[in-house]
DODOTI-802513 format. One record per atom (N, C-alpha, C, O): atom name; residue in one letter; x, y, z. Coordinates in pm, whole numbers, plus 50000, padded with zeros to 5 digits. Layout:
N
<site site="CA" code="a" c1="X" c2="Y" c3="Z"/>
...
end
This chain:
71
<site site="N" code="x" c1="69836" c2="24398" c3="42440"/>
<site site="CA" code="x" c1="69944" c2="24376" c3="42532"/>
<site site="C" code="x" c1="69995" c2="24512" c3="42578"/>
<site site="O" code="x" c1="70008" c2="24598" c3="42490"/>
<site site="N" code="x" c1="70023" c2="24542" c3="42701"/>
<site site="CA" code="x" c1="70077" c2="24628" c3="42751"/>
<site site="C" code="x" c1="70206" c2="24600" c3="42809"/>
<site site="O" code="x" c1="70222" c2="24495" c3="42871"/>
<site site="N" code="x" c1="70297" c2="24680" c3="42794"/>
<site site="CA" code="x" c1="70418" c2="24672" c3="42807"/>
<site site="C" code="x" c1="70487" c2="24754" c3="42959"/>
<site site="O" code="x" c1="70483" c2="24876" c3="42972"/>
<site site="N" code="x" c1="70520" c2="24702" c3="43016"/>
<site site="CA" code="x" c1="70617" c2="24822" c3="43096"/>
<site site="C" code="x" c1="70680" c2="24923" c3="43103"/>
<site site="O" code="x" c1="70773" c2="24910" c3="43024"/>
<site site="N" code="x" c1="70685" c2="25004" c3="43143"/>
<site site="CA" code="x" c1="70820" c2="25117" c3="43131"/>
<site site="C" code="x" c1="70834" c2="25235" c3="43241"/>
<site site="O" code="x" c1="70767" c2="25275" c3="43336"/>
<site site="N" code="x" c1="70943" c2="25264" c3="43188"/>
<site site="CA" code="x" c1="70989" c2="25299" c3="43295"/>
<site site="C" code="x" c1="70954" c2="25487" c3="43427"/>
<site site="O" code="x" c1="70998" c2="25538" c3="43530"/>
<site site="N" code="x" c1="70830" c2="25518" c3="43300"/>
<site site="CA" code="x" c1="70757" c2="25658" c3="43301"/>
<site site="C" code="x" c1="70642" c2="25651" c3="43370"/>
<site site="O" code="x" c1="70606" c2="25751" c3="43432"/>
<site site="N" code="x" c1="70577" c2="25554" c3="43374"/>
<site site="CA" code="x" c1="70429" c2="25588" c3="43406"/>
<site site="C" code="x" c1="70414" c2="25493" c3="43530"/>
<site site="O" code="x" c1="70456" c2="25378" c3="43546"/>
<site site="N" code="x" c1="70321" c2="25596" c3="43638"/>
<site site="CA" code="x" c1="70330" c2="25512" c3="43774"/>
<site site="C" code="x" c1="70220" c2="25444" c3="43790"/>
<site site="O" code="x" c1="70109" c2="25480" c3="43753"/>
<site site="N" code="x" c1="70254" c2="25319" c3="43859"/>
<site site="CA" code="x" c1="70156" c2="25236" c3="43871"/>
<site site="C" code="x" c1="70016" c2="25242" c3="43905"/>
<site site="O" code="x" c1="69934" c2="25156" c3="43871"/>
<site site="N" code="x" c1="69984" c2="25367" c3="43985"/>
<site site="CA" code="x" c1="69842" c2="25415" c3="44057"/>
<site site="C" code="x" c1="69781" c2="25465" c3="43908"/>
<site site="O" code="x" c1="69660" c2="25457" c3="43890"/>
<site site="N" code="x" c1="69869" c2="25517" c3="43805"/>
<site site="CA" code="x" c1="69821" c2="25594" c3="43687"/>
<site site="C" code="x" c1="69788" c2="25468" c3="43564"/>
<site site="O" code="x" c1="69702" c2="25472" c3="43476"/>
<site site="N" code="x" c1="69890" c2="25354" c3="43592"/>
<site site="CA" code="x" c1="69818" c2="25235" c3="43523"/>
<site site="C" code="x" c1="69698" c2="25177" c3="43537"/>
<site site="O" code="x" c1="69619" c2="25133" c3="43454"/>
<site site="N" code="x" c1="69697" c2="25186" c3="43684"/>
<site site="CA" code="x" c1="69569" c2="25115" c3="43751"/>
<site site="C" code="x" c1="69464" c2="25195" c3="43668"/>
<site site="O" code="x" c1="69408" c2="25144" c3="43571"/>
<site site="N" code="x" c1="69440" c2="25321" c3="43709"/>
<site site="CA" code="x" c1="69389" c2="25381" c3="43657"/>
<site site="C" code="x" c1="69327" c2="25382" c3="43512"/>
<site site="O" code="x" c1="69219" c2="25324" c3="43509"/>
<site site="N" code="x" c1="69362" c2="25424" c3="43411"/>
<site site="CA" code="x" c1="69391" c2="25388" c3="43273"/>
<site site="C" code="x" c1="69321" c2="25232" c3="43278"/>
<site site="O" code="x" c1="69222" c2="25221" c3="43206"/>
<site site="N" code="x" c1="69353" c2="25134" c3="43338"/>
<site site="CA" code="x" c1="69284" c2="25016" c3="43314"/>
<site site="C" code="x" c1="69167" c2="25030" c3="43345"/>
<site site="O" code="x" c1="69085" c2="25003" c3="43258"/>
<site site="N" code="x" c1="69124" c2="25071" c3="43464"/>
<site site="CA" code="x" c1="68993" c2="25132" c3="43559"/>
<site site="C" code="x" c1="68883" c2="25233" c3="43453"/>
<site site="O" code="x" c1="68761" c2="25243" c3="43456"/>
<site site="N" code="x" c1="68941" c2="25268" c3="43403"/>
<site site="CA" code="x" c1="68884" c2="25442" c3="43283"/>
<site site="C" code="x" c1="68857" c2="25386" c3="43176"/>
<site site="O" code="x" c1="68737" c2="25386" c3="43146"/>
<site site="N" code="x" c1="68958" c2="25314" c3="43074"/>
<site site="CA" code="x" c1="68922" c2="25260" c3="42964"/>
<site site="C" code="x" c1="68837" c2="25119" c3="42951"/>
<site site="O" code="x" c1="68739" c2="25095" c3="42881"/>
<site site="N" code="x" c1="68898" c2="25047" c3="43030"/>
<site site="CA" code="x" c1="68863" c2="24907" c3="43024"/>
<site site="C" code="x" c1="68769" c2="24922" c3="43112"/>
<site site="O" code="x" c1="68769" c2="24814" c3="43170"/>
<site site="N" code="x" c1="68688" c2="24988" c3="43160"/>
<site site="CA" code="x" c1="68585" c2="24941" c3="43342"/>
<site site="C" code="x" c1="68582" c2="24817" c3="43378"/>
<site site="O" code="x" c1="68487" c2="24741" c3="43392"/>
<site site="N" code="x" c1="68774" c2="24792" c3="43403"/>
<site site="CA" code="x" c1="68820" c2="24696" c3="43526"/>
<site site="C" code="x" c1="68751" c2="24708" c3="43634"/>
<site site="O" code="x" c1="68690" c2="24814" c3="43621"/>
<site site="N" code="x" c1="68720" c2="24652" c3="43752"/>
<site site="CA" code="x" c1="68684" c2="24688" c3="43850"/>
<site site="C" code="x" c1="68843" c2="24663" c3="43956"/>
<site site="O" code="x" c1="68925" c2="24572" c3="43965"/>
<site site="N" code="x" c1="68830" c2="24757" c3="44001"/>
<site site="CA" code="x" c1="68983" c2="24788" c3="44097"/>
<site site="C" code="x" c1="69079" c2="24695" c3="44128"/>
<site site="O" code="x" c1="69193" c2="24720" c3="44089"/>
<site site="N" code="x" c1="69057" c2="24580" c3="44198"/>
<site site="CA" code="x" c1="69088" c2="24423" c3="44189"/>
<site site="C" code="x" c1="69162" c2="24405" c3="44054"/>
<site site="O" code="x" c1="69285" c2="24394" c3="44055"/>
<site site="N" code="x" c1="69107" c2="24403" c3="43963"/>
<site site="CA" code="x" c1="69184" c2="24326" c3="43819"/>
<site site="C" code="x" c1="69216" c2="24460" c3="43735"/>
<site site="O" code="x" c1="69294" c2="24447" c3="43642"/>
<site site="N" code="x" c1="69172" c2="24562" c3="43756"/>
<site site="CA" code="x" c1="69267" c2="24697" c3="43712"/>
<site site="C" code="x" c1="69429" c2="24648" c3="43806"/>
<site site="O" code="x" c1="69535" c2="24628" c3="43748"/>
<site site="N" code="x" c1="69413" c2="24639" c3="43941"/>
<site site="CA" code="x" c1="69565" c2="24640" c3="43985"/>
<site site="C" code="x" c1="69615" c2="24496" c3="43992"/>
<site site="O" code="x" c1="69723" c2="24483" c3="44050"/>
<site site="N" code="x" c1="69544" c2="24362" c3="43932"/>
<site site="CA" code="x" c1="69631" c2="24276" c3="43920"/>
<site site="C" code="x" c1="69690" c2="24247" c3="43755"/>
<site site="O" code="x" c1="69766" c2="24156" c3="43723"/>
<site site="N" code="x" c1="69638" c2="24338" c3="43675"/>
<site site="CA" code="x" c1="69705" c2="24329" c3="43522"/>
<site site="C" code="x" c1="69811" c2="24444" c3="43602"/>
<site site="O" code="x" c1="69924" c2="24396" c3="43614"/>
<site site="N" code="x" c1="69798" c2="24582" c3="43659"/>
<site site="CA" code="x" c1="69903" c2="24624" c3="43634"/>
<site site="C" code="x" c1="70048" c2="24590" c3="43711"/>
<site site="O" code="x" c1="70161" c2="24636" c3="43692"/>
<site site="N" code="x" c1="69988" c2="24475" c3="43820"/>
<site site="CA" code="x" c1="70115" c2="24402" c3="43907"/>
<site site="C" code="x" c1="70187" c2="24296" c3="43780"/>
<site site="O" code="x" c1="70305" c2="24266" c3="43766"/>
<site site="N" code="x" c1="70094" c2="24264" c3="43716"/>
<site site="CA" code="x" c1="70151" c2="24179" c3="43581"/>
<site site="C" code="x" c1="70224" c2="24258" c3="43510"/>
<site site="O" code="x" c1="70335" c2="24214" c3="43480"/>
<site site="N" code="x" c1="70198" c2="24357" c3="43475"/>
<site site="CA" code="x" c1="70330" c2="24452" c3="43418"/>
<site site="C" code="x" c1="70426" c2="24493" c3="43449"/>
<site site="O" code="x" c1="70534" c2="24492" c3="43389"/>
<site site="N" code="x" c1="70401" c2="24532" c3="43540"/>
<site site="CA" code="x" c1="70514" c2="24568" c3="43664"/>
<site site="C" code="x" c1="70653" c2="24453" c3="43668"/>
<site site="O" code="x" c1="70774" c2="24452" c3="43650"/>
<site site="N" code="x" c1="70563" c2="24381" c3="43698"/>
<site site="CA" code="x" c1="70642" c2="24228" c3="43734"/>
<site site="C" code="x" c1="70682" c2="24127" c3="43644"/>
<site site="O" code="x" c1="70780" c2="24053" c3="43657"/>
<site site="N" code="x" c1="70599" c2="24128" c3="43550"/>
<site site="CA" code="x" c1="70599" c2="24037" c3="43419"/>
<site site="C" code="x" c1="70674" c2="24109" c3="43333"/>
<site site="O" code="x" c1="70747" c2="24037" c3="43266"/>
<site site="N" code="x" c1="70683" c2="24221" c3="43310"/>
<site site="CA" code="x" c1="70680" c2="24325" c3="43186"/>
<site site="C" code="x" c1="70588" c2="24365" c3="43088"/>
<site site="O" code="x" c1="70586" c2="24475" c3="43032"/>
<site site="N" code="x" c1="70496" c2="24251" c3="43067"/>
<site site="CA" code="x" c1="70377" c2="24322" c3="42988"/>
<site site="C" code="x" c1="70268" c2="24223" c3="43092"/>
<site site="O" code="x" c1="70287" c2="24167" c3="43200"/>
<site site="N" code="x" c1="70139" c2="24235" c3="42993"/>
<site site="CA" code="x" c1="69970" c2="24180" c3="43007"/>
<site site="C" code="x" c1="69905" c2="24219" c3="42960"/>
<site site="O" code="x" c1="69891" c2="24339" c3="42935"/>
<site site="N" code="x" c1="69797" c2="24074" c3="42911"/>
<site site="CA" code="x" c1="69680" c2="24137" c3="42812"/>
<site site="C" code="x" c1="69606" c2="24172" c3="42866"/>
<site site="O" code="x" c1="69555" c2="24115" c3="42963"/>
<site site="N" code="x" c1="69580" c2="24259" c3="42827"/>
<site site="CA" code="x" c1="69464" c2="24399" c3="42880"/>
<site site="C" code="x" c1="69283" c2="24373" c3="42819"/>
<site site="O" code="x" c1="69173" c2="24405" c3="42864"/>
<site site="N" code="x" c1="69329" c2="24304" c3="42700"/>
<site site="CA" code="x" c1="69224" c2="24269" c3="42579"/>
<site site="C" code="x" c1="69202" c2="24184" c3="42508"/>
<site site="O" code="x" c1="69301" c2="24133" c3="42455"/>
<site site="N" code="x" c1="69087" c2="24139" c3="42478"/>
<site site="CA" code="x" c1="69137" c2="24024" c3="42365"/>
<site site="C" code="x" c1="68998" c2="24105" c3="42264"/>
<site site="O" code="x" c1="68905" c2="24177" c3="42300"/>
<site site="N" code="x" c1="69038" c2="24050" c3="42121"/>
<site site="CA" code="x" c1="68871" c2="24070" c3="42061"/>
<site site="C" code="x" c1="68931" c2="24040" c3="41884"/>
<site site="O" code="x" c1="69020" c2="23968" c3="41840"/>
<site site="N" code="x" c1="68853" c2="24114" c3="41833"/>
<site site="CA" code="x" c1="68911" c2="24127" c3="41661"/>
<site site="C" code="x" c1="68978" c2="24217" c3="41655"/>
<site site="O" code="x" c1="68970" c2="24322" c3="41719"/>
<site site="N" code="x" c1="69102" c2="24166" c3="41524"/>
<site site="CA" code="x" c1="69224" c2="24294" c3="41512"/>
<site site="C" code="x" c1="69150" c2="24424" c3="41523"/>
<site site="O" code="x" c1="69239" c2="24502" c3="41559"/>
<site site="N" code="x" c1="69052" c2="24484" c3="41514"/>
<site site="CA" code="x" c1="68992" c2="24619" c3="41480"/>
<site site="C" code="x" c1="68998" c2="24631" c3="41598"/>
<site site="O" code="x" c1="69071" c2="24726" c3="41626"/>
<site site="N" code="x" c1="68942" c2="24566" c3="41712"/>
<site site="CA" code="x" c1="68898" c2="24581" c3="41863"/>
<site site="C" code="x" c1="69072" c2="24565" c3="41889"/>
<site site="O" code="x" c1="69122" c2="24677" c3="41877"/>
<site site="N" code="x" c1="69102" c2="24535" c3="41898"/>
<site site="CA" code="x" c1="69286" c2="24575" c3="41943"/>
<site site="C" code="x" c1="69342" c2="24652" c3="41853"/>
<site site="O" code="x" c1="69457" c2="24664" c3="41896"/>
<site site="N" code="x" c1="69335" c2="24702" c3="41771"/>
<site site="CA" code="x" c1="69379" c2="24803" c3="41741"/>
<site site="C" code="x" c1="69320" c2="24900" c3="41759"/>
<site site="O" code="x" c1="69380" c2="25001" c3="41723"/>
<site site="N" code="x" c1="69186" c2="24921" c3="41818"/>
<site site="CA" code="x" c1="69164" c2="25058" c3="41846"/>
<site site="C" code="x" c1="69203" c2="25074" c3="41997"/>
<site site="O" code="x" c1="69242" c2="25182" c3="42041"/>
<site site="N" code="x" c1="69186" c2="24934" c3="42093"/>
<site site="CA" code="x" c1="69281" c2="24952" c3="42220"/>
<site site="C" code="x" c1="69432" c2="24993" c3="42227"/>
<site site="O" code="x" c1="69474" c2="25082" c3="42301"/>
<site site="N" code="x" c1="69505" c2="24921" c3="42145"/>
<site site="CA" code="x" c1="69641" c2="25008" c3="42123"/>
<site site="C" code="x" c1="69623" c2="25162" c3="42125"/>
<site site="O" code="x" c1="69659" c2="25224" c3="42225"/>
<site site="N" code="x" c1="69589" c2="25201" c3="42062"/>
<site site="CA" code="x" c1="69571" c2="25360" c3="42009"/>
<site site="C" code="x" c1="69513" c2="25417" c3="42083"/>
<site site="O" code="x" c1="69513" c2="25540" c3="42080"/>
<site site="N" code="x" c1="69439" c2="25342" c3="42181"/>
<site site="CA" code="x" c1="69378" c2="25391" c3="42359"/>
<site site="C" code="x" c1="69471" c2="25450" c3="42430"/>
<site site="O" code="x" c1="69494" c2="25566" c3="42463"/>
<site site="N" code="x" c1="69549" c2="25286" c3="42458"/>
<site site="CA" code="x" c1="69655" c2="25309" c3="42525"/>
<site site="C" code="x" c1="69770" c2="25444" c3="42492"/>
<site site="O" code="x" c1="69798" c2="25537" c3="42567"/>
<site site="N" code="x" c1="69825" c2="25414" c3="42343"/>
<site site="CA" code="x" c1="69928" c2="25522" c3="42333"/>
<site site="C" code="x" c1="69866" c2="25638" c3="42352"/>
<site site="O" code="x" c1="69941" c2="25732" c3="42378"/>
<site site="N" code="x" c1="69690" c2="25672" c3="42344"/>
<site site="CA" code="x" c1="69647" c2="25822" c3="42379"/>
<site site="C" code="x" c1="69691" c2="25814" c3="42528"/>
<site site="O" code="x" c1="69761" c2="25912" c3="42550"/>
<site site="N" code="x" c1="69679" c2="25748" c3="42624"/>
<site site="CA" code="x" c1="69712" c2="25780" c3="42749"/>
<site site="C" code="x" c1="69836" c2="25757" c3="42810"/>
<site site="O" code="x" c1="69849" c2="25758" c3="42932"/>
<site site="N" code="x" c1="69954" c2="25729" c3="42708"/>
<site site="CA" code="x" c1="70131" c2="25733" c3="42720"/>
<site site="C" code="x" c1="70131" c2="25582" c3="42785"/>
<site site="O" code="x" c1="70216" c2="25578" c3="42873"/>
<site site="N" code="x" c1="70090" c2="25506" c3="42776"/>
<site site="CA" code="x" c1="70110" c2="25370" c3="42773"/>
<site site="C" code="x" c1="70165" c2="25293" c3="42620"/>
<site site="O" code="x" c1="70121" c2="25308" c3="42506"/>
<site site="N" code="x" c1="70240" c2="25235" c3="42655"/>
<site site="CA" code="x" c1="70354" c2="25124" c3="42528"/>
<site site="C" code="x" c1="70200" c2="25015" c3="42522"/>
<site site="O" code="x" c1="70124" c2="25010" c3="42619"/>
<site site="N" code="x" c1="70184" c2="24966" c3="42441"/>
<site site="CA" code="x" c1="70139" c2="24832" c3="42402"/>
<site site="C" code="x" c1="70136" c2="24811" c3="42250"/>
<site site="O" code="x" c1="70176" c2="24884" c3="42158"/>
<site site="N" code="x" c1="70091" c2="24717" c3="42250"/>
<site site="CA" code="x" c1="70100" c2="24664" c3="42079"/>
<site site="C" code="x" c1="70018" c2="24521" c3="42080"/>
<site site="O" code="x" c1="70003" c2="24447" c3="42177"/>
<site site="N" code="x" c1="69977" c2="24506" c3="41972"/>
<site site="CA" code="x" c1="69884" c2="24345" c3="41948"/>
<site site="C" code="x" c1="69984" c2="24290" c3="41930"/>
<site site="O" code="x" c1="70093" c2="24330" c3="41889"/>
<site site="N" code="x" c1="69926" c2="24135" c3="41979"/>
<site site="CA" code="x" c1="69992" c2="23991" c3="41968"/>
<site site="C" code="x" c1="69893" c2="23893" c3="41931"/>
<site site="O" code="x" c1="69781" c2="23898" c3="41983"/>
<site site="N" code="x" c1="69918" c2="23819" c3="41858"/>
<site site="CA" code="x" c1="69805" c2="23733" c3="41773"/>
<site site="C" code="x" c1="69790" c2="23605" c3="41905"/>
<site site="O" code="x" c1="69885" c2="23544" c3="41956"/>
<site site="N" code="x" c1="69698" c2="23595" c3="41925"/>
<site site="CA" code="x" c1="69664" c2="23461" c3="42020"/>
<site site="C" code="x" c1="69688" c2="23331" c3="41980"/>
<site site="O" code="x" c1="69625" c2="23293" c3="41881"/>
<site site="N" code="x" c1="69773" c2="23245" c3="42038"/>
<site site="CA" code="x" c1="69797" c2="23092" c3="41993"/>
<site site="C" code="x" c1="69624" c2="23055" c3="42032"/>
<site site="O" code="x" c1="69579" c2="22941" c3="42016"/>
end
C-alpha cells in the first residue's frame, strides 16, 4: 500500500511506479491518481517477503507505504 503525502510530486510517483514496478505509463499514473485522490493504493500483491521487500523499495525512494493483509 502506498500512502499519500504531502512531499513527493506526482510525475515522481508515476515514475517510481514506472522504475520499480515496470507499470506501463497508463497504470503507473492511474495507481498514482488513486493516491492522490484516494490517499493510498496497492501497488502489489504477493507473499509477506514480496511486500516487504516492496515496502523497503518504496521507503528507498521517499515514498510512505506499508503492508496490509488481503481479505
Amino acid at each position: 500500500m502506498v500512502w499519500n503525502d504531502p512531499i513527493n510530486l506526482m510525475s515522481y510517483v508515476t515514475w517510481v511506479f514506472m522504475t520499480y514496478f515496470s507499470y506501463p505509463r497508463e497504470e503507473a499514473e492511474r495507481l498514482m491518481w488513486a493516491v492522490h485522490n484516494e490517499g493510498r493504493a496497492v501497488v502489489s500483491t504477493g507473499t509477506r517477503e514480496e511486500m516487504e521487500r516492496d515496502v523497503q523499495a518504496m521507503h528507498g525512494y521517499g515514498l510512505w507505504a506499508t503492508t496490509e493483509r488481503a481479505d
